[in-house]
PDB file of N, CA, C and O in Angstrom:
ATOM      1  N   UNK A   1      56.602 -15.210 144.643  1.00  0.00           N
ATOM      2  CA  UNK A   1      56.853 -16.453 145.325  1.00  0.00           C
ATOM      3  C   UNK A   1      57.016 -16.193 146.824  1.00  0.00           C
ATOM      4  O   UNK A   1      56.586 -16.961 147.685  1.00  0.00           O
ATOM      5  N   UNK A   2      57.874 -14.698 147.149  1.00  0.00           N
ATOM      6  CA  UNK A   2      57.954 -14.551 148.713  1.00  0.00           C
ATOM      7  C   UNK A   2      56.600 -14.324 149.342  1.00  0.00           C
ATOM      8  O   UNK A   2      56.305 -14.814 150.432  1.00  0.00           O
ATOM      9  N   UNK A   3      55.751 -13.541 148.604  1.00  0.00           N
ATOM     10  CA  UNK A   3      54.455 -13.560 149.603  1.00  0.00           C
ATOM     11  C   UNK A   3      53.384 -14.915 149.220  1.00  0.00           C
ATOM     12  O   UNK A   3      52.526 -15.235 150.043  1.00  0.00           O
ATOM     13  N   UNK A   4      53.519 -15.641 147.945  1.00  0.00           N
ATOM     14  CA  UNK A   4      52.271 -16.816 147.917  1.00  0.00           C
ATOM     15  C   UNK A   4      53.174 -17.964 148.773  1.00  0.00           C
ATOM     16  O   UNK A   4      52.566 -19.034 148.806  1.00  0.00           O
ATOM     17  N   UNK A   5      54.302 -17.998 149.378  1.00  0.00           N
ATOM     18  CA  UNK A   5      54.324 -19.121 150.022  1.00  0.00           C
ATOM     19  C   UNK A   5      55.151 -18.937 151.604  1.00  0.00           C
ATOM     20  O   UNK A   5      55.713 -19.687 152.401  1.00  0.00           O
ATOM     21  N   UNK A   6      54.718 -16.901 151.453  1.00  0.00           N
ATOM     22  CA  UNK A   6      55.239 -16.424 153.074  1.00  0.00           C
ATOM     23  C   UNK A   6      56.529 -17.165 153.026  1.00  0.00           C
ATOM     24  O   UNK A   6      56.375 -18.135 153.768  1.00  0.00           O
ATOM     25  N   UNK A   7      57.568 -17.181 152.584  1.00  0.00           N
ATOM     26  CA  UNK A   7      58.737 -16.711 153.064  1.00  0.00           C
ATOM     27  C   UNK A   7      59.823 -15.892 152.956  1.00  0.00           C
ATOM     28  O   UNK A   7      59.360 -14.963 152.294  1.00  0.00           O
ATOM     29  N   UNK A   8      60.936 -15.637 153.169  1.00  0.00           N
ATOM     30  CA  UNK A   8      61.689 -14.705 153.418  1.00  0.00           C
ATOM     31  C   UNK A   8      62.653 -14.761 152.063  1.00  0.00           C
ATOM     32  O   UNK A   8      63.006 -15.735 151.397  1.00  0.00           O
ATOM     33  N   UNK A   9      62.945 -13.344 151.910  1.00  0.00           N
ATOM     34  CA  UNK A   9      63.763 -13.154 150.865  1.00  0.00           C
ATOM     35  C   UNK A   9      64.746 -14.069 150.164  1.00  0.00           C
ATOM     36  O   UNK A   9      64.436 -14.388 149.016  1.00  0.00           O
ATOM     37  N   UNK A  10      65.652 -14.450 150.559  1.00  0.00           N
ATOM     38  CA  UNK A  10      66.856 -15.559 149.908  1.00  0.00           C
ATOM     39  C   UNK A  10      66.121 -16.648 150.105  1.00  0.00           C
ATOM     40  O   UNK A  10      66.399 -17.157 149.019  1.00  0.00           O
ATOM     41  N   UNK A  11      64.915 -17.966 150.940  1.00  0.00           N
ATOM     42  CA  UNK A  11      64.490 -18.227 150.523  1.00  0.00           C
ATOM     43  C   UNK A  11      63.532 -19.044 149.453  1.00  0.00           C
ATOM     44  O   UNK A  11      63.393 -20.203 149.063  1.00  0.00           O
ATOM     45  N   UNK A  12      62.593 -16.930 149.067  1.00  0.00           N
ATOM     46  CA  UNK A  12      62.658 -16.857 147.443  1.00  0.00           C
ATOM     47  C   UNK A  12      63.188 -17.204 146.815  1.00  0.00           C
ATOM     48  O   UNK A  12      62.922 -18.146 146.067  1.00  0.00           O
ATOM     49  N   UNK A  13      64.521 -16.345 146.886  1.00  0.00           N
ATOM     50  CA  UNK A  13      65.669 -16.685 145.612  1.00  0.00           C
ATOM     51  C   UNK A  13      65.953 -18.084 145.457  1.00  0.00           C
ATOM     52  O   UNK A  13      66.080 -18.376 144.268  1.00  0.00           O
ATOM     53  N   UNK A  14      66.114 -19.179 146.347  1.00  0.00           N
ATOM     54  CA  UNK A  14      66.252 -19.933 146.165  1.00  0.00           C
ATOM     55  C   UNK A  14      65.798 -20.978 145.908  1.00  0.00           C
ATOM     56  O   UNK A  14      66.345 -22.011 145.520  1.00  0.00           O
ATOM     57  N   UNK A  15      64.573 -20.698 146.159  1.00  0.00           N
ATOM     58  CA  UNK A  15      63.111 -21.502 145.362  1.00  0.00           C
ATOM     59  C   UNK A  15      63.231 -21.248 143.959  1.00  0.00           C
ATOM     60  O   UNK A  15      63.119 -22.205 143.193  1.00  0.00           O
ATOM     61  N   UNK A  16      63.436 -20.125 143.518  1.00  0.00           N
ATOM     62  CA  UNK A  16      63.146 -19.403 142.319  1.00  0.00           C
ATOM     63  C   UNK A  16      64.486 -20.216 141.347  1.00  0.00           C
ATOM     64  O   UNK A  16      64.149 -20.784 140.308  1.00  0.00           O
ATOM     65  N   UNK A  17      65.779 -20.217 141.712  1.00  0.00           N
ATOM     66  CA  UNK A  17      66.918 -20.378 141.200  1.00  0.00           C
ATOM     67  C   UNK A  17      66.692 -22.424 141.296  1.00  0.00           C
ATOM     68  O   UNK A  17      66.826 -23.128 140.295  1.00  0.00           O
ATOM     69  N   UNK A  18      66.448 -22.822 142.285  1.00  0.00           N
ATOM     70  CA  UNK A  18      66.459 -24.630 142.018  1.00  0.00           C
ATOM     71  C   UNK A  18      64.955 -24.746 141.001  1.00  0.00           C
ATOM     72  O   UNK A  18      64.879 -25.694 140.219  1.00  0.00           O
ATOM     73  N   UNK A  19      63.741 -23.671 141.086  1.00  0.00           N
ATOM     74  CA  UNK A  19      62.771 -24.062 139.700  1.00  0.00           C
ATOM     75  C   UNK A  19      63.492 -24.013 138.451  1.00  0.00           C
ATOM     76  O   UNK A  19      63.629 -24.918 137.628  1.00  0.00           O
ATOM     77  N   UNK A  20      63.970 -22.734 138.419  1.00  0.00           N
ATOM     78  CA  UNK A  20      64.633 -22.855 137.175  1.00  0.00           C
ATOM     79  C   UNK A  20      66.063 -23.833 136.252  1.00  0.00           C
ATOM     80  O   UNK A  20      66.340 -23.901 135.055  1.00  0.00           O
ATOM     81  N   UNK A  21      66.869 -24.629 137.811  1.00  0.00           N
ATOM     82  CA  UNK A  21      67.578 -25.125 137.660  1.00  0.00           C
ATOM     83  C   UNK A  21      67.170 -26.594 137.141  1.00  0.00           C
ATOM     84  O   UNK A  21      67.801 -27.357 136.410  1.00  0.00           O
ATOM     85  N   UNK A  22      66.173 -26.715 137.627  1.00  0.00           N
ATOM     86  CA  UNK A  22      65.545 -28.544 137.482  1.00  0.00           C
ATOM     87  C   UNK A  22      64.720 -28.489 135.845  1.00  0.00           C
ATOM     88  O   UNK A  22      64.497 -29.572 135.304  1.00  0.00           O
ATOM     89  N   UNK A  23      64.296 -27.171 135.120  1.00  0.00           N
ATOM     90  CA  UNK A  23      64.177 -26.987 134.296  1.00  0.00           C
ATOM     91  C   UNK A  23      64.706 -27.264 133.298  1.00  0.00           C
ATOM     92  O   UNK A  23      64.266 -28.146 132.561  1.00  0.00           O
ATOM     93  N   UNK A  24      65.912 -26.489 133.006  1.00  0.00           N
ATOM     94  CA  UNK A  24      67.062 -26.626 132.609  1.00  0.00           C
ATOM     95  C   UNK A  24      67.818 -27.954 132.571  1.00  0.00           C
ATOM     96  O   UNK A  24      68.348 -28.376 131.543  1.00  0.00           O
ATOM     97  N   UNK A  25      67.835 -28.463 133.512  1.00  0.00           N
ATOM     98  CA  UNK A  25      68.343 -30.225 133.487  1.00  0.00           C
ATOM     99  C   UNK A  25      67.678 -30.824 132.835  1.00  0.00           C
ATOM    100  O   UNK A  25      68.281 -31.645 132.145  1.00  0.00           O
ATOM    101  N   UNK A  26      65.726 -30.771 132.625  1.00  0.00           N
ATOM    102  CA  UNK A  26      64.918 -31.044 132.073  1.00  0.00           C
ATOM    103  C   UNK A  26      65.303 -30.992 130.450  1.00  0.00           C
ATOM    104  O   UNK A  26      65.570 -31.889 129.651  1.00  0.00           O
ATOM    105  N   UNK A  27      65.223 -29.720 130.336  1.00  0.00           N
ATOM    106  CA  UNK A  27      65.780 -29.790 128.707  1.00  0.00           C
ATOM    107  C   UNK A  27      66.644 -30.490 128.126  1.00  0.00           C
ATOM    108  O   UNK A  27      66.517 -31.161 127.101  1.00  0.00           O
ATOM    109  N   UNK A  28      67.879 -30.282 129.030  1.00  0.00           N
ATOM    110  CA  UNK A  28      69.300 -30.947 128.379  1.00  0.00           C
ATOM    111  C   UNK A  28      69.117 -32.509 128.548  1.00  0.00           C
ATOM    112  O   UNK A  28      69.945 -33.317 128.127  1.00  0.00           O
ATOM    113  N   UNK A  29      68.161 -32.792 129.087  1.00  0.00           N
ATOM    114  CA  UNK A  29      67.924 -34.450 129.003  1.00  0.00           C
ATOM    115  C   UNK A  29      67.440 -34.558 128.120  1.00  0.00           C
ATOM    116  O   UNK A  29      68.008 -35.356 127.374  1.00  0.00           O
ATOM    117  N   UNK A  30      66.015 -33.853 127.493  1.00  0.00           N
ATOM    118  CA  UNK A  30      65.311 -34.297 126.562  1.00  0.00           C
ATOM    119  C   UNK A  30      65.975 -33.945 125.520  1.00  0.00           C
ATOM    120  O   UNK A  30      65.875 -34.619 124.494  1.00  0.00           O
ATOM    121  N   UNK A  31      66.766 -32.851 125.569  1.00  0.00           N
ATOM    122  CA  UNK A  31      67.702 -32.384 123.900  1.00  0.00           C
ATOM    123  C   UNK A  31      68.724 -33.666 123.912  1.00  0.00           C
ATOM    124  O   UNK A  31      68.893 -34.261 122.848  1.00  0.00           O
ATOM    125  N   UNK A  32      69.312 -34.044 124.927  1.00  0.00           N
ATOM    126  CA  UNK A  32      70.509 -35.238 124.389  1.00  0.00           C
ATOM    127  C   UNK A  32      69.988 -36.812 124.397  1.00  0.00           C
ATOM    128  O   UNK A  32      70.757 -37.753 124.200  1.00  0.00           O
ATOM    129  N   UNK A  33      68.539 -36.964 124.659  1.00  0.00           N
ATOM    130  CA  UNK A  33      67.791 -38.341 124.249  1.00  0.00           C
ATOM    131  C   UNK A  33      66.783 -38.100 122.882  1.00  0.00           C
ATOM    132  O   UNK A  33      66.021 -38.965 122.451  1.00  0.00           O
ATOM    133  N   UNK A  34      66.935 -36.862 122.356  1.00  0.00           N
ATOM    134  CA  UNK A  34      66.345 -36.513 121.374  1.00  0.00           C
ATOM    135  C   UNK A  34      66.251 -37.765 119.972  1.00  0.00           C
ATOM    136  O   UNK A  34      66.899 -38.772 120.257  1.00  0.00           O
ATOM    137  N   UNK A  35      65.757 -37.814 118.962  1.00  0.00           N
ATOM    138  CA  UNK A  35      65.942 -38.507 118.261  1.00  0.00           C
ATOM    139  C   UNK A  35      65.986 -37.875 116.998  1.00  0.00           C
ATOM    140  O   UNK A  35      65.263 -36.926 116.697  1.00  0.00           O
ATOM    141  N   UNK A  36      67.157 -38.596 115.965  1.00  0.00           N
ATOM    142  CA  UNK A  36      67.392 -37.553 114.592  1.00  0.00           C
ATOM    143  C   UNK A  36      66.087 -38.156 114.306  1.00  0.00           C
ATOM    144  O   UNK A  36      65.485 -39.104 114.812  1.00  0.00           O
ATOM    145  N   UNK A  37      65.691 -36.959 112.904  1.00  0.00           N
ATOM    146  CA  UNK A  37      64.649 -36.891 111.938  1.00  0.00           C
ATOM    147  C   UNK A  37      65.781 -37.246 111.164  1.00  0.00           C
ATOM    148  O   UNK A  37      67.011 -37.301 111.153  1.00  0.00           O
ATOM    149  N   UNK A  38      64.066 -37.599 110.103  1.00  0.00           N
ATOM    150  CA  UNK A  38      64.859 -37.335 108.526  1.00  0.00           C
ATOM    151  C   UNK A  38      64.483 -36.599 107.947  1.00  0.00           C
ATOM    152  O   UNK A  38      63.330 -36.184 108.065  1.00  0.00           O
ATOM    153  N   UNK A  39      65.315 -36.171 107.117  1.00  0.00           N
ATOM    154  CA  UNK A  39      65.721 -35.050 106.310  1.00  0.00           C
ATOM    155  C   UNK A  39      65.474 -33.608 106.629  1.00  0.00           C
ATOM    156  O   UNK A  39      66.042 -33.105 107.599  1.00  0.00           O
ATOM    157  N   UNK A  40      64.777 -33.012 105.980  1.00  0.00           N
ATOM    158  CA  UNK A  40      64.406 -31.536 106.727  1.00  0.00           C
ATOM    159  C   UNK A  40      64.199 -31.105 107.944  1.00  0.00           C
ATOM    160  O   UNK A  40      64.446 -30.060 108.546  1.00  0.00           O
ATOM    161  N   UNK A  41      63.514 -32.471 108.288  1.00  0.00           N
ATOM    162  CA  UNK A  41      62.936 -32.157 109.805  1.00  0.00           C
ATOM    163  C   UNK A  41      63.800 -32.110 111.005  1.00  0.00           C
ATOM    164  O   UNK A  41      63.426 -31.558 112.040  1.00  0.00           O
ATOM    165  N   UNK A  42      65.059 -32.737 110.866  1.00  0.00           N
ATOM    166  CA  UNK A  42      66.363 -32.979 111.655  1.00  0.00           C
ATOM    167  C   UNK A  42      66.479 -31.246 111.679  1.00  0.00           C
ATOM    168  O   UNK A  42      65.949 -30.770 112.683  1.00  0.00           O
ATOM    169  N   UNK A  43      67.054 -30.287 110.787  1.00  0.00           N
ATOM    170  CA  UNK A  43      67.685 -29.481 110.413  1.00  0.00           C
ATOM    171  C   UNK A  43      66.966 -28.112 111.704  1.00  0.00           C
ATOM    172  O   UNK A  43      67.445 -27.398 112.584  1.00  0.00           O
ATOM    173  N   UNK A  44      65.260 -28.426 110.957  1.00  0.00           N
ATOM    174  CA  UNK A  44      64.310 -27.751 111.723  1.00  0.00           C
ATOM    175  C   UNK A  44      64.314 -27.568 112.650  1.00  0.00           C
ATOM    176  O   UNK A  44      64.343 -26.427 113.113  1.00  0.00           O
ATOM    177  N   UNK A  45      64.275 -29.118 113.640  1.00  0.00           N
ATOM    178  CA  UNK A  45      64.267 -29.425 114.800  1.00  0.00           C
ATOM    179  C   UNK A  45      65.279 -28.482 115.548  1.00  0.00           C
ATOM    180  O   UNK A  45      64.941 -27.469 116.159  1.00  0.00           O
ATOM    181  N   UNK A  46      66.458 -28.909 115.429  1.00  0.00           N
ATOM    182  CA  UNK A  46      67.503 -28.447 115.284  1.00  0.00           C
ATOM    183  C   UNK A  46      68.101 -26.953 115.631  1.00  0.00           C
ATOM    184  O   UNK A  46      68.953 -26.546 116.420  1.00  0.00           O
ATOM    185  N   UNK A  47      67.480 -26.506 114.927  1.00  0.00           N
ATOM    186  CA  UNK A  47      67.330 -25.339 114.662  1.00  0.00           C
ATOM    187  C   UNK A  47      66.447 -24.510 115.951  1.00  0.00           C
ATOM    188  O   UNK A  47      66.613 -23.363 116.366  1.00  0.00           O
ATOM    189  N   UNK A  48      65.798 -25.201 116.242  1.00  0.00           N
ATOM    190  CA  UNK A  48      64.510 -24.675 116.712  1.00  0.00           C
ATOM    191  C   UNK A  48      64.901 -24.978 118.541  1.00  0.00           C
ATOM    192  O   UNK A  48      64.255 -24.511 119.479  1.00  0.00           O
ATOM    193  N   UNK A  49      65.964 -25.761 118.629  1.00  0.00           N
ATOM    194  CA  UNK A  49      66.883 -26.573 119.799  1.00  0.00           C
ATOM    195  C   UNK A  49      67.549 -25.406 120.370  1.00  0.00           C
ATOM    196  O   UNK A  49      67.479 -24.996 121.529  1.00  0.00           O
ATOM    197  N   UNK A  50      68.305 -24.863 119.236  1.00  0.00           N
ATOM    198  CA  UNK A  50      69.563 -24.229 119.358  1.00  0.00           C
ATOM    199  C   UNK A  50      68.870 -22.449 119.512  1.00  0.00           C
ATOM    200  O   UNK A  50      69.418 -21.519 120.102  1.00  0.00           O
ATOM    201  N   UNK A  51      67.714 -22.421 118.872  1.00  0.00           N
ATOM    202  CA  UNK A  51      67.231 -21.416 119.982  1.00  0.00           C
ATOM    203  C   UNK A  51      66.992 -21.121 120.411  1.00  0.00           C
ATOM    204  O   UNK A  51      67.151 -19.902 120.482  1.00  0.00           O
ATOM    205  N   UNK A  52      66.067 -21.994 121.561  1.00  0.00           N
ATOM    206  CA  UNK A  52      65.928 -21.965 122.891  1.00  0.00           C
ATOM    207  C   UNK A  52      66.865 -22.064 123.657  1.00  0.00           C
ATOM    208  O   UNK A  52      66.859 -21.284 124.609  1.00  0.00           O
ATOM    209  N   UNK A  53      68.043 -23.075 123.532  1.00  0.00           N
ATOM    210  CA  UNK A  53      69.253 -22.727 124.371  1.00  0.00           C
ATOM    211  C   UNK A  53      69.835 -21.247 123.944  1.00  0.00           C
ATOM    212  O   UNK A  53      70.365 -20.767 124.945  1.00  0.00           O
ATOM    213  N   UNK A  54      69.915 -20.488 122.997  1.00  0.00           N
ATOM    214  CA  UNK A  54      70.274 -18.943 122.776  1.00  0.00           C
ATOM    215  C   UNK A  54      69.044 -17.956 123.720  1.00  0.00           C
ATOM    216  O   UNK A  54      69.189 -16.818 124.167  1.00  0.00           O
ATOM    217  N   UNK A  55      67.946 -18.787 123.801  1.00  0.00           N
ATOM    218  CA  UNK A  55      67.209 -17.242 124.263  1.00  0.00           C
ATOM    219  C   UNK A  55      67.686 -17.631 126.117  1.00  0.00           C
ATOM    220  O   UNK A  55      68.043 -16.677 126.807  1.00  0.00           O
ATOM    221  N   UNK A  56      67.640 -18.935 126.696  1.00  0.00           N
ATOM    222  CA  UNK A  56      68.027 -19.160 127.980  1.00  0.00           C
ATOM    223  C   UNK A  56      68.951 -18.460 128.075  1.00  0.00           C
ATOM    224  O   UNK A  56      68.827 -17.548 128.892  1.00  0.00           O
ATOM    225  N   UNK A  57      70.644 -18.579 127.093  1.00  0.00           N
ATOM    226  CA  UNK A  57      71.418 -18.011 127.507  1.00  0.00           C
ATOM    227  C   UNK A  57      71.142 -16.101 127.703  1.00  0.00           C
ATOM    228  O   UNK A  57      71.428 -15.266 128.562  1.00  0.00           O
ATOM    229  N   UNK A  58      70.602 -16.096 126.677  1.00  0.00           N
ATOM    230  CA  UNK A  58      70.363 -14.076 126.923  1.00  0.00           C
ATOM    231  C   UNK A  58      69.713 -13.524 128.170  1.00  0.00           C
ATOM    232  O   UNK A  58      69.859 -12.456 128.765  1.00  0.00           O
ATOM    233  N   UNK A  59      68.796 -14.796 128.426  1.00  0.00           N
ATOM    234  CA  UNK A  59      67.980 -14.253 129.691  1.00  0.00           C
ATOM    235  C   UNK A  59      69.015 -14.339 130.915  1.00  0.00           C
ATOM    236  O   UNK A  59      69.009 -13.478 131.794  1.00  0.00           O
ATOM    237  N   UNK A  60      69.795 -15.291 130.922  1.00  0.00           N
ATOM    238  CA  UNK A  60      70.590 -15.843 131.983  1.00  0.00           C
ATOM    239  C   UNK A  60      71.897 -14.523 131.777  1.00  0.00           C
ATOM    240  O   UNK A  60      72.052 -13.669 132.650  1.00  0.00           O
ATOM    241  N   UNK A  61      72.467 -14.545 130.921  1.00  0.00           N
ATOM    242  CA  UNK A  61      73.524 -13.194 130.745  1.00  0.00           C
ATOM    243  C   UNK A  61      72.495 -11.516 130.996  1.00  0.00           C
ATOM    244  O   UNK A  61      72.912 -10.542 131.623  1.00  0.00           O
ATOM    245  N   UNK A  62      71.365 -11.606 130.421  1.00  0.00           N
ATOM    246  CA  UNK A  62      70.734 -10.173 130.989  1.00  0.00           C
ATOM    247  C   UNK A  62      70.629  -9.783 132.288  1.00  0.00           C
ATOM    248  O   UNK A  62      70.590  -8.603 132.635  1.00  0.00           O
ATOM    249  N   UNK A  63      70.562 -11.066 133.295  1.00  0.00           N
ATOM    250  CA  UNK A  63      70.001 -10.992 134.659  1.00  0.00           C
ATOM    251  C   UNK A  63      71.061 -10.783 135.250  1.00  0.00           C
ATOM    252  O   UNK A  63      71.008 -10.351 136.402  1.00  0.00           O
ATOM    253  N   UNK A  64      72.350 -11.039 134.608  1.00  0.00           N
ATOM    254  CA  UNK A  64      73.679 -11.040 135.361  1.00  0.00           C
ATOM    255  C   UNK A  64      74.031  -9.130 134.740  1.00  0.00           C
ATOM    256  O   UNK A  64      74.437  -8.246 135.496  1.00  0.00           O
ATOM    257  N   UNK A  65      73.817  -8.994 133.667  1.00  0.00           N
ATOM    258  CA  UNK A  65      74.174  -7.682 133.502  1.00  0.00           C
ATOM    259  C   UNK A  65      73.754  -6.247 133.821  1.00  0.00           C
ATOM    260  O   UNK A  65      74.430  -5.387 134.387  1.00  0.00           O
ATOM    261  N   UNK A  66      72.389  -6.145 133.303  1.00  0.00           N
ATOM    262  CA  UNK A  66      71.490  -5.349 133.961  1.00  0.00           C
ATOM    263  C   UNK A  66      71.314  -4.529 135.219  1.00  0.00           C
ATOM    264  O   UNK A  66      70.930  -3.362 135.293  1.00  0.00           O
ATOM    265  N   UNK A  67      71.545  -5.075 135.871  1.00  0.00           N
ATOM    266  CA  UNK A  67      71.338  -4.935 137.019  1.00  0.00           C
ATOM    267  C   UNK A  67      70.122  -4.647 137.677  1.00  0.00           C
ATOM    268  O   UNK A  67      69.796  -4.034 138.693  1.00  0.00           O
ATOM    269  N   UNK A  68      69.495  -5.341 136.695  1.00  0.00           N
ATOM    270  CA  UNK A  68      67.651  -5.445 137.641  1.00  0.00           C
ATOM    271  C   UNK A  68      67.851  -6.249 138.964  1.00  0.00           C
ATOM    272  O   UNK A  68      67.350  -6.036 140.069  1.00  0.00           O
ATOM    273  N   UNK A  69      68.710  -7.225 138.566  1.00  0.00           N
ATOM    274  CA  UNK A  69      68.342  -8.191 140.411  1.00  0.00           C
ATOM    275  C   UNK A  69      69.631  -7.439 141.187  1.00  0.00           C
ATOM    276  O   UNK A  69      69.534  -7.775 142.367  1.00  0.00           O
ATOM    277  N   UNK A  70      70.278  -6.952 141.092  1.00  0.00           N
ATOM    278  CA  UNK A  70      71.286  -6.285 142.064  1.00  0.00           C
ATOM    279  C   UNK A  70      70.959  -5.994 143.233  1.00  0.00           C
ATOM    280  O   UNK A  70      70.159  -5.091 143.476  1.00  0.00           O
ATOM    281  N   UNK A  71      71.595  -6.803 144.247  1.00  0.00           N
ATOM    282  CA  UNK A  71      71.641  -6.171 145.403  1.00  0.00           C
ATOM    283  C   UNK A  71      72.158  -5.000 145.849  1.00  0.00           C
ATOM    284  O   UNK A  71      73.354  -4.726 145.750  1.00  0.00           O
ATOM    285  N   UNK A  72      71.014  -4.004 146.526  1.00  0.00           N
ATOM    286  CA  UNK A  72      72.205  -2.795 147.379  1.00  0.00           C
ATOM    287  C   UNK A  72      72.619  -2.952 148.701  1.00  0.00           C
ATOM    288  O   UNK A  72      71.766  -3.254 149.535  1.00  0.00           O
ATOM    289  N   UNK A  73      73.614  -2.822 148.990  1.00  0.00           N
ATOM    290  CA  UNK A  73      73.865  -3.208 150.461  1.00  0.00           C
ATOM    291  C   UNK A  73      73.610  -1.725 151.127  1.00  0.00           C
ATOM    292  O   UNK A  73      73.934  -0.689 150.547  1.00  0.00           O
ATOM    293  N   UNK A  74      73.110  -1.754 152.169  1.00  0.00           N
ATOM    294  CA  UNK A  74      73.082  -1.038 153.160  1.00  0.00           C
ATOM    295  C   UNK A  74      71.405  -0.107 152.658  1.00  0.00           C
ATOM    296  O   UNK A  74      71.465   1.122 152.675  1.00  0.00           O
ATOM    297  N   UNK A  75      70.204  -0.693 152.301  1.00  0.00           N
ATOM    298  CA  UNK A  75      69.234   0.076 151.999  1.00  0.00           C
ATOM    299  C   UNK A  75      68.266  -0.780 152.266  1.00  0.00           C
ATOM    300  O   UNK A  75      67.090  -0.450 152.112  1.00  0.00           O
TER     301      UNK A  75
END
């Protein structure tokens, strides 16, 4: 994103962090205007809801743990 739209580091980040944020709002709108099924298909659905919000959260807790995006100061 810093070199296809030439700009500077933070930015990036911050292009990068409000895409992913408006995303995310995206979902939780469409998950809480959702509409029940019936019968099985509720459960499925459901199901299928609750793990995409689990894999967001892992990605979102990996990026914090890892320390792939870590800043070093002074390098």
């Amino acid at each position: 994103m810093k070199h296809e739209l030439n700009i500077c580091d933070q930015e990036a980040i911050e292009k990068a962090t409000d895409l992913v944020n408006d995303e995310i709002k995206k979902f939780l709108v469409v998950q809480r205007f959702m509409p029940i099924f019936e019968g099985e298909m509720n459960e499925i659905v459901q199901n299928y809801v609750d793990g995409c919000k689990t894999w967001i959260s892992g990605i979102h807790d990996w990026g914090l743990l890892s320390g792939r995006y870590k800043v070093l100061r002074g390098k």
